[in-house]
C-alpha positions in Angstrom: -2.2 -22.2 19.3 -0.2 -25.3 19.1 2.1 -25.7 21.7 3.9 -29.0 21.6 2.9 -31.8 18.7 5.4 -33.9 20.1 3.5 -37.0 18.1 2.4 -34.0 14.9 6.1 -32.8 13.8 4.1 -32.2 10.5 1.6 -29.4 10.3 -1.1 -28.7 7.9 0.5 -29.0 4.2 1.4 -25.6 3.2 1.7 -24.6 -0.6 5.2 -25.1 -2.4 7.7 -22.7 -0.7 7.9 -19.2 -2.6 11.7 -18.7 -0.9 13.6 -20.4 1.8 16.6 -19.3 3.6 19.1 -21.9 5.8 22.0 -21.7 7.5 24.2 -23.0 10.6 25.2 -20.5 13.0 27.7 -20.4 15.9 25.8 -21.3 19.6 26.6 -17.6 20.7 24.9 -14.4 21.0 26.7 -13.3 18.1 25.1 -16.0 16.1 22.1 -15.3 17.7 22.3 -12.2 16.3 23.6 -12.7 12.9 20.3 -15.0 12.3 17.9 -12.1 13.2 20.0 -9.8 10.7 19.6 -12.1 7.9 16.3 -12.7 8.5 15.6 -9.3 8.3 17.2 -9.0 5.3 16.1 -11.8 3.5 12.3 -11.1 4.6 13.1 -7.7 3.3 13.9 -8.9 0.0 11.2 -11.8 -0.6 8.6 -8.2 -0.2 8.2 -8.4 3.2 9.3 -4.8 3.7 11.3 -3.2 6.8 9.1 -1.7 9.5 6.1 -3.8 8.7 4.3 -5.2 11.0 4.9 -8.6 9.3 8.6 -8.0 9.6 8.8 -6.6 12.8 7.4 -9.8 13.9 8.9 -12.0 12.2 12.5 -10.5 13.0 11.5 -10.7 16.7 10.2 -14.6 16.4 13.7 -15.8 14.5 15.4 -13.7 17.2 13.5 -15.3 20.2 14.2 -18.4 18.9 17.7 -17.9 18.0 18.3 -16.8 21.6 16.5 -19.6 23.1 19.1 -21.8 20.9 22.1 -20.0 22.6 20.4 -20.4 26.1 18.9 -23.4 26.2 19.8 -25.8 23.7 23.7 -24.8 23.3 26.6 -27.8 23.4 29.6 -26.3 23.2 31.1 -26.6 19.9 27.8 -27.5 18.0 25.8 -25.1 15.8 22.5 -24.3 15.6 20.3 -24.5 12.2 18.0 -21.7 11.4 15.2 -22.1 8.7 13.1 -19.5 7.3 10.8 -20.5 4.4 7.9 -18.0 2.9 4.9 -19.7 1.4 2.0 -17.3 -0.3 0.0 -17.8 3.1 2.2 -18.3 6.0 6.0 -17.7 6.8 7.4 -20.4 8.8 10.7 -20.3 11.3 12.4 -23.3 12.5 15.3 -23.4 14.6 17.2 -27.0 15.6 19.0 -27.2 18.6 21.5 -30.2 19.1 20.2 -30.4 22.8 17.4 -32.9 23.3 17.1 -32.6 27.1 15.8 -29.3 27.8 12.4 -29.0 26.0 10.6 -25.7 25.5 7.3 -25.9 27.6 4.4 -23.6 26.8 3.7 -20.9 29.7 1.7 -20.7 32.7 1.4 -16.5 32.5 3.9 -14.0 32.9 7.0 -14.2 34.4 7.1 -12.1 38.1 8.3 -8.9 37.2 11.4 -9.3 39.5 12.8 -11.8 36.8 14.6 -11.2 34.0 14.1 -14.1 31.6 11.5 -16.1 31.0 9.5 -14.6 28.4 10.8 -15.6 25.0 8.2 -18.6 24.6 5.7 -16.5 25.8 6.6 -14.0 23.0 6.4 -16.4 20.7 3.2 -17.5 21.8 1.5 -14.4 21.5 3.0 -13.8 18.3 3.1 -16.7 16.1 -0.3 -18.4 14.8 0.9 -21.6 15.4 4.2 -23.0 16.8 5.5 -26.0 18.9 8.4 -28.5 18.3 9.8 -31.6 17.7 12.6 -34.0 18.1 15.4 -33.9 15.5 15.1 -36.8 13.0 17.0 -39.5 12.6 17.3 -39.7 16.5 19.7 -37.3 16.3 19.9 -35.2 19.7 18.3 -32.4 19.8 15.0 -30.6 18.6 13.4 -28.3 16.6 11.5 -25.4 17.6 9.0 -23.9 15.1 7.4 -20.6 14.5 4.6 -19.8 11.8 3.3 -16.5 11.0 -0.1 -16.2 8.4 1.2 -13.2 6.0 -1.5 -10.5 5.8 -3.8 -10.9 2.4 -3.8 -7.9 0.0 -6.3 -5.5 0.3 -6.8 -6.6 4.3 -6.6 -3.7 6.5 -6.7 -4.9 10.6 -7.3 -8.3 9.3 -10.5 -7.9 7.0 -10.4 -8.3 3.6 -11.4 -4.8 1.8 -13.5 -5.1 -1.2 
């Protein structure tokens, strides 16, 4: 697991892009939500069908980091930018905050079971194959939080190829 290449914002080159999906949305949980929606239905028409495991998590890792957006990286009256781009191997979510302050920081364990928040990175973690962040370019403020996801090979059933 990668959890912050704060000096890496590139990872390993990844084949041309099959489809890729961006948009701005409004630093709210409406927006929040609107970005898991169209996720979902974007994912659903690249072939990456509706209650699929792939989809599933996929939906839940834009919507983790869509809400982490709203939480911690909102300033009022600035968007955040979502990015969804499917490669043959690996689907890959970004999310740019315009909030450079508040870094996400990769978990200890659990939250106590008392709390509330506190486990959308951990999520994420457990989810993704790889994920981390890094600062906006340009020296803009802000960051972007990343999330990629290796798509399941044909014929693979529990992760092993079938002959």
């Amino acid at each position: 697991m990668t959890n912050n290449p704060v000096g890496d914002t590139q990872t390993a080159q990844l084949s041309h892009p099959s489809h890729h999906f961006e948009m701005r949305f409004s630093s709210t949980p409406r927006g929040a939500r609107l970005a898991r929606c169209l996720c979902a239905e974007r994912l659903h028409a690249w072939g990456i069908p509706y209650a699929t495991e792939a989809h599933d998590t996929l939906a839940l890792l834009v919507a983790e980091l869509a809400a982490n957006a709203v939480r911690h990286g909102r300033v009022p009256g600035r968007d955040f930018l979502l990015r969804l781009t499917a490669h043959a191997e690996t689907v890959r979510v970004e999310v740019t905050d315009t909030r450079g302050e508040r870094l996400p920081e990769p978990t200890a364990g659990p939250p106590a079971l008392d709390r509330a928040s506190g486990r959308g990175l951990l999520l994420v973690e457990c989810l993704a194959d790889r994920w981390g962040w890094f600062p906006r370019a340009g020296g803009a403020p802000g960051k972007t939080v990343w999330a990629e996801y290796d798509r399941p090979r044909a014929g693979a059933v529990g992760g092993v190829s079938q002959p």
